[in-house]
C-alpha positions, 0 to 999 in steps of 0.5 A: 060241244067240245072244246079243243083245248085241253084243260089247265092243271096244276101239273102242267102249270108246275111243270112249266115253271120249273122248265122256265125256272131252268132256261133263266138259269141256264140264260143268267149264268153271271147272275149269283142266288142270295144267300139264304140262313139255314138254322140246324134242327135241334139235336134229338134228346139222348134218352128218346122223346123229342116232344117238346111244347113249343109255341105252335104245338101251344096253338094247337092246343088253344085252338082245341079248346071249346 
């Protein structure tokens, strides 16, 4: 027996919150977003590299040990 609705996809459901997304934005023209801090990225080291032990790459590492 087959059922005549189609199945839910992540897809489709992404593609309805994005379209829904738009129509509040579009229907709220007076309502303003909040500001959000964007920190910059640090500047790339002048002579190459650019690994750097920061505290997640420390996780990793604790994470590997047996």
């Amino acid at each position: 027996m087959q059922d005549s609705q189609p199945k839910p996809s992540r897809r489709g459901f992404f593609f309805g919150a994005a379209a829904t997304g738009a129509a509040v934005a579009v229907a709220l023209p007076g309502v303003q977003a909040p500001e959000v801090a964007v920190q910059a990225p640090k500047p790339a080291p002048e002579k190459g590299g650019g690994y750097s032990l920061s505290d997640h790459v420390k996780r990793y590492y604790q994470t590997t040990r047996i």
